[in-house]
N, C-alpha and C positions, 0 to 999 in steps of 0.2 A: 688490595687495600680498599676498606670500603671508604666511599667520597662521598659528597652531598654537604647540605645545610642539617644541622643540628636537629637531631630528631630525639623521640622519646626512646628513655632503654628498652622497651620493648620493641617497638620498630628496628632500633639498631639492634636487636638481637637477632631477628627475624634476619635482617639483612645478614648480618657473620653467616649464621647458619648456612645460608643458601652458598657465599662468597667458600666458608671450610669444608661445604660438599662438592664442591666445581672440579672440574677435570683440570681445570688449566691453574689449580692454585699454585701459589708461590712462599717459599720460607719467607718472604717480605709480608704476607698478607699473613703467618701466622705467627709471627714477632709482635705486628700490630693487633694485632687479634689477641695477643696477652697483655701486651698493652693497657688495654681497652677496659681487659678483666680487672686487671689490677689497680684501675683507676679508680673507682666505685663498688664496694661492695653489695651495689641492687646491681651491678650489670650481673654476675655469677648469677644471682637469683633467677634476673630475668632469660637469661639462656639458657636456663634451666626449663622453665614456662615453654619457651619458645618449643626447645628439643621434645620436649614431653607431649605438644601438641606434632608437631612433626613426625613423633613416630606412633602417633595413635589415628593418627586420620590421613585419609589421601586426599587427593583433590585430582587433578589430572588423572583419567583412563589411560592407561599404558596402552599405546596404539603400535601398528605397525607401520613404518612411515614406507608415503608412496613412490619416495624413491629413494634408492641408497642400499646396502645390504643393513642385515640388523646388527645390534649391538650384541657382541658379549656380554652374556649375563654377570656382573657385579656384583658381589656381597654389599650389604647394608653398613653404612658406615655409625659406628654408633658413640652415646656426645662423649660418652669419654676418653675416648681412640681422637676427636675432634677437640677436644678441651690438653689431651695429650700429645697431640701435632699427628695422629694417623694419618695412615694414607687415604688419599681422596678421590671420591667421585662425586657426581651432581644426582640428585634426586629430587625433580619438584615436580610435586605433589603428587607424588603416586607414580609416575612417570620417570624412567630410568635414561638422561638424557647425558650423549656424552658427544665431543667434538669428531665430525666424521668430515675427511676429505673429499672434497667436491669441483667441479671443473664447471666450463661455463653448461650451461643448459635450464632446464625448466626444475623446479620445486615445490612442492604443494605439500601441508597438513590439513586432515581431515579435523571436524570440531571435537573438542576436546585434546586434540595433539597441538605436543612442542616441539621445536624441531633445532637442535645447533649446527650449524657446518662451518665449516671452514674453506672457501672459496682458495681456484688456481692463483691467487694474489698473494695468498695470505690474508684477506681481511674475514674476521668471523662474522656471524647473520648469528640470528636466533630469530624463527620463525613463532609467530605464536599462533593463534587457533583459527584453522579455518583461514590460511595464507596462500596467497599462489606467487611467487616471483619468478622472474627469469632473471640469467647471468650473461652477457658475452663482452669480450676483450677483444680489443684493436690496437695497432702498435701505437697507436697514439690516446684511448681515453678504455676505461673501464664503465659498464653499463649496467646500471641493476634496476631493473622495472618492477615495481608492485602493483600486481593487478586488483588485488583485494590484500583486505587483512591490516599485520604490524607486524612488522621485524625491527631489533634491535641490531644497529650496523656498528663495529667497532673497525673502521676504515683504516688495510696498511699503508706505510709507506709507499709510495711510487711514484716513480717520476710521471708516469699516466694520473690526470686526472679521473676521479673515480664521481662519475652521475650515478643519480637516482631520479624515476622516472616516477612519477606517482600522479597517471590523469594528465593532466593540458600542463603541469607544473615539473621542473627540472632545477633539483639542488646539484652542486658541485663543490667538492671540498678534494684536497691532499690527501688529508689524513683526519682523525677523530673520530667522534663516537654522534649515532643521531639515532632515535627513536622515530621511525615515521610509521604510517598509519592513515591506510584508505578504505572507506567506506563510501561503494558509489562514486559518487558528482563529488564528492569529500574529502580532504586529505588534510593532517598534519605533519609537522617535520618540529623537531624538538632538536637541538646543536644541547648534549649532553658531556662533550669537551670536543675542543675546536672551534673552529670556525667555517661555515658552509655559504658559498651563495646560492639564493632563492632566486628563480628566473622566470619571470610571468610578464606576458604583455609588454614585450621591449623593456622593460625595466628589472633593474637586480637588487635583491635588498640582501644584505649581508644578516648572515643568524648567529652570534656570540654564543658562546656557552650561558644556560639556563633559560636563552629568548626560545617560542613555540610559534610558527605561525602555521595558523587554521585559515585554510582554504576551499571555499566552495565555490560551486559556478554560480554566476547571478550575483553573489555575494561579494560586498567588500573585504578584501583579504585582515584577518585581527594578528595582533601580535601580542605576547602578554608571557608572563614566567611563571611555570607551575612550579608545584611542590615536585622536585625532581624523585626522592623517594616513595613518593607516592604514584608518580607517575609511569616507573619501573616497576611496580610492586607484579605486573603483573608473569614476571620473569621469575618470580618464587613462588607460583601460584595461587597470587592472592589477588584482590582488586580493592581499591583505598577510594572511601566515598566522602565528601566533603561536603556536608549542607546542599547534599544533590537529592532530587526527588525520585520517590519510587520508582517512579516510570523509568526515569534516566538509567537508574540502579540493575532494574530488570534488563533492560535491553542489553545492557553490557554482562550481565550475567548468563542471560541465554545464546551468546559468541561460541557458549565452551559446553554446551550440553543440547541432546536430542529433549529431553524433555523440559522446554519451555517455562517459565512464569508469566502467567494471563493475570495483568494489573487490571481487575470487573470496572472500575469505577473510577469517575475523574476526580470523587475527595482521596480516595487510596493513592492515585494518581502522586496526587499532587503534595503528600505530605514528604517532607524532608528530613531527610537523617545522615549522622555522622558514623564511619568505623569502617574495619578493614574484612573484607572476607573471603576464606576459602572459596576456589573458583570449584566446577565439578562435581557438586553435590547441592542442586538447587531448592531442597525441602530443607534441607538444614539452614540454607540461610530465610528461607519465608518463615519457619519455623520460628526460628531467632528473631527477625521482625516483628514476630506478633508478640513477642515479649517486649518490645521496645515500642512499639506503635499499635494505635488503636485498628487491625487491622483483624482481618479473620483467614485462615490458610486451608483452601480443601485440596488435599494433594489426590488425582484421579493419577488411573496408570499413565497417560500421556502428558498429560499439563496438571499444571499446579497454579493451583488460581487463589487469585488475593484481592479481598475485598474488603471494603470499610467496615466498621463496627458503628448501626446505626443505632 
């Protein structure tokens, strides 16, 4: 079932779609998913929108992950078989991702791969781009280290407490759901249902579902509540920008592809924009920017550069 704060029907479309391609759906999440339909006659429109982009564009390069065997190839699951309760698989963005059994050890995605498992515990990961974790278990605590990257943790049951190691920083929760996310000296940790404790410097701050706390060295630790559908977006291959500035924009867009966006200039820099966009094809989104901002796009074979319009 999909959760969150109140979003627009296009955003909840977006989400269904990803939620009625998943490996692990449930007749509960397409009860609620008619629901939904039936609630509003712009929702049917807009899933419509959604589906129609979904199968006309990719976004994730279908990789071969560095560890695991491969997946059995899937047929495409199409909206009507999905509007009709069909049988399911996950597909985001171009990328054919389905739950694969995993024990403790090392994991790693290359940029532009995704990666699902299902950990010796039962709890699932989703590795996103350019990830390395490690797994191991002891008869008394559960251990998952992120060396780089962002995995989405949906944490089993167990009587073992289950840590997350992310840098000088150490959550620990039972059970629930956490988005964490290291970059460097950097780390966040997002409590997306549950409850986790946060362990730095002798001290424990407890994380409620919707609280984030970002974490640098040097820096005083922040705590604050995002837009959680936004914050997940990028689990359906997308990235959700909020009055953030180009710079901000590019850097998280070049996570997920070999060829880069070069921001020339610190007024390009610095302008700010709102909207959601496909990860994995980085001229289409500079492209689209220069529709919406005074900017100019030369896309060469290795980078793609953007620069103001003076």
């Amino acid at each position: 079932m999909i959760r969150g704060e109140p979003a627009t029907s296009n955003r909840q479309a977006a989400a269904w779609l990803a939620r009625l391609h998943a490996d692990d759906r449930t007749d509960a999440d397409q009860t609620a998913f008619r629901a939904w339909i039936d609630a509003d006659p712009r929702h049917a429109d807009a899933f419509e929108r959604a589906s129609a982009v979904w199968d006309s564009v990719g976004g994730l390069a279908a990789t071969t992950p560095i560890v695991g065997p491969p997946a059995a190839p899937v047929p495409m699951l199409s909206r009507r078989a999905v509007m009709a309760g069909g049988s399911a698989l996950l597909v985001a963005g171009g990328s054919v991702l389905g739950w694969r059994e995993a024990t403790a050890g090392v994991y790693r995605t290359g940029v532009g791969e995704q990666r699902r498992l299902v950990l010796e515990d039962g709890t699932r990961v989703m590795l996103d781009t350019d990830t390395n974790i490690r797994f191991r278990t002891r008869s008394d605590l559960r251990t998952l280290t992120l060396s780089a990257g962002r995995v989405d943790l949906q944490i089993a049951a167990d009587p073992r407490p289950f840590a997350i190691l992310a840098g000088d920083r150490r959550a620990l929760a039972l059970r629930g759901r956490l988005d964490v996310r290291r970059d460097g000296a950097r780390a966040a940790m997002t409590a997306i249902e549950g409850v986790a404790r946060v362990e730095a410097a002798g001290a424990t701050l407890p994380l409620v579902p919707g609280e984030r706390i970002a974490m640098a060295q040097g820096s005083p630790d922040r705590v604050d509540r995002p837009e959680l559908e936004d914050l997940i977006a990028w689990q359906t291959g997308r990235l959700a920008f909020r009055d953030e500035t180009l710079a901000q924009a590019a850097a998280e867009m070049n996570r997920y592809t070999q060829r880069p966006l070069v921001v020339a200039d610190p007024q390009a820099a610095a302008l700010r924009f709102t909207g959601m966009y496909r990860v994995g094809d980085p001229e289409a989104f500079a492209r689209s920017l220069a529709v919406l901002l005074p900017v100019r796009v030369e896309a060469g074979a290795d980078t793609i550069r953007i620069s103001s319009v003076s």
